[in-house]
N, C-alpha and C positions, 0 to 999 in steps of 0.2 A: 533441454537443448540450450546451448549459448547464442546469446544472438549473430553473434559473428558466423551463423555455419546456415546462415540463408545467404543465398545468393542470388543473386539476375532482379533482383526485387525492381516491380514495373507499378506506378499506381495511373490508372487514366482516369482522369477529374475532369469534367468539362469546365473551363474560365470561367464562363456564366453562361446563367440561361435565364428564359425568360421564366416570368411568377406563375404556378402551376404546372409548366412543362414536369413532364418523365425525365428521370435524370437516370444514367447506370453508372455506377462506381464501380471498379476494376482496380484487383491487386493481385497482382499476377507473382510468382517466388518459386525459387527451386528449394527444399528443405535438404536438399542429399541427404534423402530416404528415411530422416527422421522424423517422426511424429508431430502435426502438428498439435503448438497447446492451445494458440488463440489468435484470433484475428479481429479487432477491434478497429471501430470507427468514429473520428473525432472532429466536430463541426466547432471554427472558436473554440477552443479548447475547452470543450464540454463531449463524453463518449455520449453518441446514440445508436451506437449498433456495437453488438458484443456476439462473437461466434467461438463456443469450447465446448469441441466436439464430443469431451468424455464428462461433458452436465448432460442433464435432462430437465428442461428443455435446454436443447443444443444454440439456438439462439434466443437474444435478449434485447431489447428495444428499447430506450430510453426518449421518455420525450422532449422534442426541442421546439420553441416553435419556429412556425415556418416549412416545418420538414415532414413530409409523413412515409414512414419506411412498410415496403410492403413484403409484411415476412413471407406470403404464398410464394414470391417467387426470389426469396435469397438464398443463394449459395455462399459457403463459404470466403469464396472469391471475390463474389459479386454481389452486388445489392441494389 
């Protein structure tokens, strides 16, 4: 897929929060009906969260500190 063929692409980040608080990250996209290949997430420009749906395992977590991602309950979308 070309990147140019997502559309409406939404990402909701909260500005700040406080140290500890639950945080949800949202990436919202219309793919017009093509497959997606991956959905990656990047703190300071370092990925700690990697989603491709045709691996096994489907997602992938990298450690940052500071950050702790809880795969129980990530969807592709969100985290």
């Amino acid at each position: 897929m070309r990147g140019d063929a997502l559309k409406d692409v939404r990402v909701s980040i909260p500005q700040a929060v406080k140290m500890m608080d639950t945080v949800t990250l949202q990436c919202k996209y219309d793919l017009q009906g093509e497959p997606l290949y991956t959905v990656k997430w990047y703190k300071g420009g370092q990925e700690f969260f990697r989603f491709i749906p045709k691996e096994l395992p489907n997602t992938q977590v990298f450690p940052l500190p500071g950050l702790n991602v809880d795969v129980s309950v990530c969807i592709f979308d969100w985290i």
